[in-house]
C-alpha distance (Angstrom), angle and dihedral (degrees) to the residues before:
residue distance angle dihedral
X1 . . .
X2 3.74 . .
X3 4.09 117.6 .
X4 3.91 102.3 -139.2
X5 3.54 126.9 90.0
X6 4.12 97.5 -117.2
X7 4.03 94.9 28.2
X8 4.08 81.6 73.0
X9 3.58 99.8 42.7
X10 4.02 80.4 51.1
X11 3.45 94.7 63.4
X12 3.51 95.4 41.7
X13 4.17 90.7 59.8
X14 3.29 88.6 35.0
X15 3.89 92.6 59.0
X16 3.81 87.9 32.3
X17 3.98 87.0 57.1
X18 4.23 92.4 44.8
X19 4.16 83.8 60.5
X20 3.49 94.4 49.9
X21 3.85 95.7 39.7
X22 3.73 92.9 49.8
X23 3.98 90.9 40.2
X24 4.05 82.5 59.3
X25 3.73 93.9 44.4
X26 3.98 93.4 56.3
X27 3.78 91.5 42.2
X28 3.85 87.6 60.4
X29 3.80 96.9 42.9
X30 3.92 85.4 51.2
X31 3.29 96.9 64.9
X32 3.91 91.6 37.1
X33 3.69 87.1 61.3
X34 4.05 87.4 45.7
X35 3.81 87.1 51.3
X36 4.02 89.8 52.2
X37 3.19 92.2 53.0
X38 3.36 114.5 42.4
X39 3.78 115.4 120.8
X40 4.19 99.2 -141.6
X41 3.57 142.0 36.0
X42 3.54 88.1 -118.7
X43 4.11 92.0 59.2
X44 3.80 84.0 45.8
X45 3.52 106.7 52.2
X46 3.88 98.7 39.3
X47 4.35 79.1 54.5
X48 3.71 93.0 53.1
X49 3.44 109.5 72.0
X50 4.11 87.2 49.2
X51 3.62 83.2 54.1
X52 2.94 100.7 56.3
X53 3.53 105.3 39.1
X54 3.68 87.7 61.3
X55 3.76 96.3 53.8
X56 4.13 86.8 47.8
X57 3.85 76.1 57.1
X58 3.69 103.7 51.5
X59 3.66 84.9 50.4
X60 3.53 100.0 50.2
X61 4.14 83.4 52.1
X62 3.63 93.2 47.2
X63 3.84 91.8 -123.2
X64 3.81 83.9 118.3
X65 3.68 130.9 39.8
X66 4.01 101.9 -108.7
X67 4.38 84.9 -126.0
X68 3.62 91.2 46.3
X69 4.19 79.9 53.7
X70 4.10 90.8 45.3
X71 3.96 88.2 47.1
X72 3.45 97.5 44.7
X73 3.83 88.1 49.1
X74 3.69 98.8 47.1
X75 3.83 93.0 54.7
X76 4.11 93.3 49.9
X77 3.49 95.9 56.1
X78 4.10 90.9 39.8
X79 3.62 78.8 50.4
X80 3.73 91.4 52.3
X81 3.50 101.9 44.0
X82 4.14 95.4 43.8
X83 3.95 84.0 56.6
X84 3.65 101.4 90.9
X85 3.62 91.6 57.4
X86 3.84 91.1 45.1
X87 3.68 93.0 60.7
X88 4.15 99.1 28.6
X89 4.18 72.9 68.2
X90 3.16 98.7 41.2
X91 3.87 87.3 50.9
X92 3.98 94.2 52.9
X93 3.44 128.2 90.0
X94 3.50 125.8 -86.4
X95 4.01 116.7 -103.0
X96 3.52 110.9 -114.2
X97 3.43 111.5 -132.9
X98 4.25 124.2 -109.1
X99 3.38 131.5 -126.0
X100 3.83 113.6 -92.4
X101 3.26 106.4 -115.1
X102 4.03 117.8 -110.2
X103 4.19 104.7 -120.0
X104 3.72 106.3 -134.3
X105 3.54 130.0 -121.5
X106 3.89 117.3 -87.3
X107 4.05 107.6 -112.4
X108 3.67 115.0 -104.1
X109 4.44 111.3 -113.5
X110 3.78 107.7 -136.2
């Protein structure tokens, strides 16, 4: 523990600020996790705009790197948008598998 006066109230902001930063950070992941999950495109899009309002405010705070934000963004809403094809897939019928095919005797040279 620091000596001086303001050196202590420094690390008591500065721990202060950690809680709050890391508070943030979960709160964001939370609702990444939500976004994952979520069974519908419905579910997902009403999710992204929270999503990424939060990550425009880690960035803003510096908690995040404002292009780990954009990146992080980017792939939700690609996410998002490639999810009706994910589950119009997942909705299909399986293939049923062919026949492998019999390989055919090499003709005999005279």
């Amino acid at each position: 523990m620091p000596n001086i006066k303001s050196a202590k109230k420094r690390v008591l902001q500065s721990q202060k600020r950690k809680l709050q930063n890391r508070t943030r950070l979960n709160e964001a992941r939370a609702i990444t996790k939500k976004f994952k999950a979520s069974e519908n495109k419905a579910d997902a899009m009403k999710l992204l705009p929270e999503l990424t309002s939060q990550l425009d405010k880690l960035a803003k705070k510096n908690i995040i790197h404002p292009n780990k934000a954009a990146r992080q963004k980017s792939q939700m809403a690609r996410m998002a948008n490639t999810f009706v094809a994910k589950v119009a897939n997942a909705t299909k019928e399986p293939k049923v598998a062919k026949e492998p095919k019999v390989a055919k005797a090499p003709k005999a040279t005279k």
